[in-house]
DSSP file (Angstrom, degrees, kcal/mol; ACC not computed):
  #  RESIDUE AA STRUCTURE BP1 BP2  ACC     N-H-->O    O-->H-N    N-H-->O    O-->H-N    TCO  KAPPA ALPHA  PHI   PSI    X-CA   Y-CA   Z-CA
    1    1 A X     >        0   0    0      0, 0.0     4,-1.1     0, 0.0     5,-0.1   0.000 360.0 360.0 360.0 -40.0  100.2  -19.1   11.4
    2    2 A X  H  >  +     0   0    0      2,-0.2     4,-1.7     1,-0.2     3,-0.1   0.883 360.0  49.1 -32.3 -68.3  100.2  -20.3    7.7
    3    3 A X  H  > S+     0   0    0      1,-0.3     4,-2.6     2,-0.2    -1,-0.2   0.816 109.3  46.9 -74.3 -52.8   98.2  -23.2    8.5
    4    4 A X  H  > S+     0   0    0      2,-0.2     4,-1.2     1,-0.2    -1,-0.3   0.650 109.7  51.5 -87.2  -9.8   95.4  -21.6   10.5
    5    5 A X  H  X S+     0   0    0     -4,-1.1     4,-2.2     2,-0.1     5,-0.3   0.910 109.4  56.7 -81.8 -38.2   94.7  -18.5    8.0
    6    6 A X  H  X S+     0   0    0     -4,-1.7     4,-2.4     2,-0.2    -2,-0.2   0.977 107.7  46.9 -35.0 -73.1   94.5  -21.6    5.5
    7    7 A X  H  X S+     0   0    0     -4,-2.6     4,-4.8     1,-0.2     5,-0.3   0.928 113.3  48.6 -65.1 -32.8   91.6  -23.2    7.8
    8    8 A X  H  X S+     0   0    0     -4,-1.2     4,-2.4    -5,-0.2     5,-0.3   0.988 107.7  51.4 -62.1 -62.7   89.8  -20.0    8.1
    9    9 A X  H  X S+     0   0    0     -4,-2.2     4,-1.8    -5,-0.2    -1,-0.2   0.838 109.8  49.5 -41.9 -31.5   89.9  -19.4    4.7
   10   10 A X  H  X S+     0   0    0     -4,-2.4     4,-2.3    -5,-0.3    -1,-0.2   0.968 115.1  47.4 -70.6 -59.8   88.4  -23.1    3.9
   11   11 A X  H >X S+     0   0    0     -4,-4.8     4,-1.8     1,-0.2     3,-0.5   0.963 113.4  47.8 -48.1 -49.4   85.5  -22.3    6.7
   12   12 A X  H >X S+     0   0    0     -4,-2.4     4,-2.3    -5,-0.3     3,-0.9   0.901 112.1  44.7 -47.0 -60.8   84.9  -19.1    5.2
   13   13 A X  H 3X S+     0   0    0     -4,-1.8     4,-2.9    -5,-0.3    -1,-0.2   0.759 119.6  48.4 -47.0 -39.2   84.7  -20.5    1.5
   14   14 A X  H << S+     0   0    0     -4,-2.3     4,-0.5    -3,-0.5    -1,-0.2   0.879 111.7  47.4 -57.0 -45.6   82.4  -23.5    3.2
   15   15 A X  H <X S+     0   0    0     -4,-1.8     4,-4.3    -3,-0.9    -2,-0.2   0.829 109.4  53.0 -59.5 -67.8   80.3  -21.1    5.0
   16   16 A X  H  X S+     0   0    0     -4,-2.3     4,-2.4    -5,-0.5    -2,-0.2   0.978 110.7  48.5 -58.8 -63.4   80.0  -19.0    1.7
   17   17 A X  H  X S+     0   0    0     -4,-2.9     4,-1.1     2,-0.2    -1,-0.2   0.806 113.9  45.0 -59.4 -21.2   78.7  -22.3   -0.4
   18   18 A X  H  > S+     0   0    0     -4,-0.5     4,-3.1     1,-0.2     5,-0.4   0.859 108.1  53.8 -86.9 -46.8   76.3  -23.2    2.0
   19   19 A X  H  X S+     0   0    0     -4,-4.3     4,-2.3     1,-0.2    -2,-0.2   0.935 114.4  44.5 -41.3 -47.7   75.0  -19.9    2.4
   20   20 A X  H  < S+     0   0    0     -4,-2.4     4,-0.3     1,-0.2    -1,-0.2   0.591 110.4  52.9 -69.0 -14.1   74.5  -19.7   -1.5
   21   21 A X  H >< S+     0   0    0     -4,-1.1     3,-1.6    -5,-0.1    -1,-0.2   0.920 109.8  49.2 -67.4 -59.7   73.1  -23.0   -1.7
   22   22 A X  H >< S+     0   0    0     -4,-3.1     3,-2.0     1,-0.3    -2,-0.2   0.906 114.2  48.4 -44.7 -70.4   70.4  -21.9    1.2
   23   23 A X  T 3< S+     0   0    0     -4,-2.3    -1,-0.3    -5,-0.4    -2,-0.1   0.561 105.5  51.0 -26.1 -38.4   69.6  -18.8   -0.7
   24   24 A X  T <  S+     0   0    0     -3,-1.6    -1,-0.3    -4,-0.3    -2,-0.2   0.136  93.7  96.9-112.8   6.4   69.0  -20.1   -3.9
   25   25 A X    <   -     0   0    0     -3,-2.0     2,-0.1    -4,-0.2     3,-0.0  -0.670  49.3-173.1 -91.1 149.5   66.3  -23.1   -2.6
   26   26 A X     >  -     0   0    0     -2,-0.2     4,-1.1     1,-0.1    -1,-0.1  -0.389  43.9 -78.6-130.4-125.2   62.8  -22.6   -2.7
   27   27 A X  H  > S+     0   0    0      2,-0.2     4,-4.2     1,-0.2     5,-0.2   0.944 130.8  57.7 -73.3 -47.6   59.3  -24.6   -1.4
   28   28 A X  H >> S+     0   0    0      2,-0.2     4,-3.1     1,-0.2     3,-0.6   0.718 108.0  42.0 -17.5 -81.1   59.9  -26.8   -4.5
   29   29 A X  H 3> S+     0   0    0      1,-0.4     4,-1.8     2,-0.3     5,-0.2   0.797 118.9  47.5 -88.9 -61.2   63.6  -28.0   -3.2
   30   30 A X  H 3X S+     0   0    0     -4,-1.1     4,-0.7     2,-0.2    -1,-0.4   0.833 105.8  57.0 -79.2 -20.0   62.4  -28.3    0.2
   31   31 A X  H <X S+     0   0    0     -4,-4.2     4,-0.6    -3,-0.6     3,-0.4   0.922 110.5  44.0 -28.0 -76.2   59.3  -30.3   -0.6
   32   32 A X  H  X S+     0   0    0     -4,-3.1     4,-1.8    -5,-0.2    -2,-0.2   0.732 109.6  52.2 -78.9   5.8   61.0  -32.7   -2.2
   33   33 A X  H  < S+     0   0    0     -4,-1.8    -1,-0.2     2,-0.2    -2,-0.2   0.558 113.0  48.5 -91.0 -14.8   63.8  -33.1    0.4
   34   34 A X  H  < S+     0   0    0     -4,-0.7    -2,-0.2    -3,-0.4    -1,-0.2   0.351 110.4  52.9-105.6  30.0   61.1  -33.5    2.8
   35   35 A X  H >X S+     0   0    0     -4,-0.6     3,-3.4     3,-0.1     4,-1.3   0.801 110.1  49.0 -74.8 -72.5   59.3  -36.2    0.4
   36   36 A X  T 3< S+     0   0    0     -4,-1.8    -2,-0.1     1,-0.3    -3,-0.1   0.473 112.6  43.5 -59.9  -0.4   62.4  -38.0    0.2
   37   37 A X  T 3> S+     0   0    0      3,-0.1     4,-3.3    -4,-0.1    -1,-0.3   0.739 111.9  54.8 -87.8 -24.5   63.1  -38.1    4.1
   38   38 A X  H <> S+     0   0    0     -3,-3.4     4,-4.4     1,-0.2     5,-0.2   0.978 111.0  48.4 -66.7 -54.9   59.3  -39.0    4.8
   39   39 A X  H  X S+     0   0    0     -4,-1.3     4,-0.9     2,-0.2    -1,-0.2   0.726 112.9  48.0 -76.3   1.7   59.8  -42.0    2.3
   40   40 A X  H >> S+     0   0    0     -5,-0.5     3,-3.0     2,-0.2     4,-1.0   0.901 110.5  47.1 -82.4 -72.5   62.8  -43.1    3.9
   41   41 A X  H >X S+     0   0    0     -4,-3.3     4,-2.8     1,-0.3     3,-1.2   0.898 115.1  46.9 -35.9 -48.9   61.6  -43.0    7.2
   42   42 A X  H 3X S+     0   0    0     -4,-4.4     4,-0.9    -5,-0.3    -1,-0.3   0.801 112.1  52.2 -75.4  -6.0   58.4  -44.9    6.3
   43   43 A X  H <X S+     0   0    0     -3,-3.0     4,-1.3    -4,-0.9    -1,-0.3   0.711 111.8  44.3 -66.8 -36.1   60.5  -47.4    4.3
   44   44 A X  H <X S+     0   0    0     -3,-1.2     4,-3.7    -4,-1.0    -2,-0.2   0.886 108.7  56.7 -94.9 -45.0   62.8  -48.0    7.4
   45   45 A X  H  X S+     0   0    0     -4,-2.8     4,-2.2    -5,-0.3     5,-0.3   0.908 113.0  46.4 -67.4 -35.3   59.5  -48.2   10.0
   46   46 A X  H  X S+     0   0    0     -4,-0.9     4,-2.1    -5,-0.4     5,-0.4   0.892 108.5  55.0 -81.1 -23.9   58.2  -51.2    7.5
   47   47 A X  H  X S+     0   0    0     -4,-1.3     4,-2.7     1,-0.2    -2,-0.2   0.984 114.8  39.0 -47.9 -47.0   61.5  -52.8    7.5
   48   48 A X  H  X S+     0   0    0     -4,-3.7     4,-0.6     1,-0.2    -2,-0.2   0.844 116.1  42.8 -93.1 -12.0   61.4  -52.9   10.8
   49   49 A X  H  X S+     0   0    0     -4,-2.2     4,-2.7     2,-0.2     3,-0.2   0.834 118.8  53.2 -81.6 -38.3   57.4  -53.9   11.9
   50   50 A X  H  X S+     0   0    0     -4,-2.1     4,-1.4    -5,-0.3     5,-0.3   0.997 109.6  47.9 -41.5 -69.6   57.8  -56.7    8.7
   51   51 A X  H  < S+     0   0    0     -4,-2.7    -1,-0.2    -5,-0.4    -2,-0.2   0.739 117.8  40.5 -32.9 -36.0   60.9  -57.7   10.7
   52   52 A X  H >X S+     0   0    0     -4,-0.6     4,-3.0    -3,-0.2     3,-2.6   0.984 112.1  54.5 -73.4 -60.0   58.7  -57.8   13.9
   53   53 A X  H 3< S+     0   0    0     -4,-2.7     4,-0.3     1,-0.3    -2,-0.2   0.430 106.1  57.2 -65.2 -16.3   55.7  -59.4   12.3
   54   54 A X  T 3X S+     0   0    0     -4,-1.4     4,-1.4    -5,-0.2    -1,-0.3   0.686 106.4  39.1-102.1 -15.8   57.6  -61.8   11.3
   55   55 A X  H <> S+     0   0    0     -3,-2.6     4,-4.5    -5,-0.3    -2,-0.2   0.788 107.4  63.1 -75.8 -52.6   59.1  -63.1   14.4
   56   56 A X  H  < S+     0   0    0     -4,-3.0     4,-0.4     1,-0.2    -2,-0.2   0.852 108.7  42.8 -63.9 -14.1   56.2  -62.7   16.2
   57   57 A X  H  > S+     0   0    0     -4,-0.3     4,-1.7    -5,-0.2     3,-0.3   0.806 106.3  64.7 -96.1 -31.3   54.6  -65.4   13.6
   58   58 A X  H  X S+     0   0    0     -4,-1.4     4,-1.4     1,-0.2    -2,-0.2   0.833 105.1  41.2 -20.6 -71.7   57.6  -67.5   13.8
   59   59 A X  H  X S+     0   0    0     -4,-4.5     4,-0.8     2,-0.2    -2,-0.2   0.514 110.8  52.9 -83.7   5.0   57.2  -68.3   17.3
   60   60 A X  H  > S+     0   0    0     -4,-0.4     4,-3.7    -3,-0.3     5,-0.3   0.720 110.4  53.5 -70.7 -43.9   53.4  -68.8   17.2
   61   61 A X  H  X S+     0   0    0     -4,-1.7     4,-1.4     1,-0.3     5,-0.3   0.911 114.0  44.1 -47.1 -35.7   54.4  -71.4   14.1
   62   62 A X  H >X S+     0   0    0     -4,-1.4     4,-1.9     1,-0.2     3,-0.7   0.981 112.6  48.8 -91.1 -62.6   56.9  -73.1   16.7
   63   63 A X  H 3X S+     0   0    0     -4,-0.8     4,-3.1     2,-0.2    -1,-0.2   0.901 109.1  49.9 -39.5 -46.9   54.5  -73.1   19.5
   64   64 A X  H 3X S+     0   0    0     -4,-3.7     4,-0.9     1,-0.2    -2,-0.2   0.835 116.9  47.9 -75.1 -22.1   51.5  -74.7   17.5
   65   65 A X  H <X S+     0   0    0     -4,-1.4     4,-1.3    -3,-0.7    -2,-0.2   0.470 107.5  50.5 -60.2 -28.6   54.3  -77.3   16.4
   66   66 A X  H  X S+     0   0    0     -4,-1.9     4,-2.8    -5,-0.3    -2,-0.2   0.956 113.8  45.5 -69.0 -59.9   55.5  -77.8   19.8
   67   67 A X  H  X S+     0   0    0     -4,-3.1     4,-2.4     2,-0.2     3,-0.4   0.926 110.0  59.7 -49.8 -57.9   51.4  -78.4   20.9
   68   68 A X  H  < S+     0   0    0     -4,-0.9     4,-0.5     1,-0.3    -3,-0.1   0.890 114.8  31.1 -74.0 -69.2   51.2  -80.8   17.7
   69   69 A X  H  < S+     0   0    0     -4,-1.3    -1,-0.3     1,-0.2     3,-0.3   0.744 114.2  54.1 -55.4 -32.3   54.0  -83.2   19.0
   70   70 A X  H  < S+     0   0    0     -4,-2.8    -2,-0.2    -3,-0.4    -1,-0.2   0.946 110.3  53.8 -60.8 -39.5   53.5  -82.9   22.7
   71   71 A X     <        0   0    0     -4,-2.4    -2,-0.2     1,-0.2    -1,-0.2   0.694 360.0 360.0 -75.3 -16.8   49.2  -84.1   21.5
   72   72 A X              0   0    0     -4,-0.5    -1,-0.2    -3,-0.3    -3,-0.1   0.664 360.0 360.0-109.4 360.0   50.6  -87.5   19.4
């Protein structure tokens, strides 16, 4: 019984900080938390089209080397 008035008491107290955190944001605070997701995401999308771009030039290079030797 101990245990579980203990875990309520934690959620409540959890509950309570988040609530006061929420309250206390304004446009600012959420402006720049949705800068800093925007530049992550667009950080992560060039990782991964660099990553592509890079493949995809890779195997032309290997192909035009393949043609080079097959021609002598």
């Amino acid at each position: 019984m101990l245990n579980q008035q203990f875990d309520l008491t934690r959620l409540a107290a959890y509950l309570g900080s988040v609530m006061a955190m929420w309250d206390g944001w304004t446009l600012a605070d959420a402006s720049i938390l949705v800068g800093i997701v925007t530049a992550l995401l667009s950080s992560v999308a060039n990782l991964v089209y660099t990553y592509r771009k890079d493949r995809r030039e890779q195997r032309a290079s290997d192909a035009a080397a393949a043609r080079l030797e097959k021609d002598q």
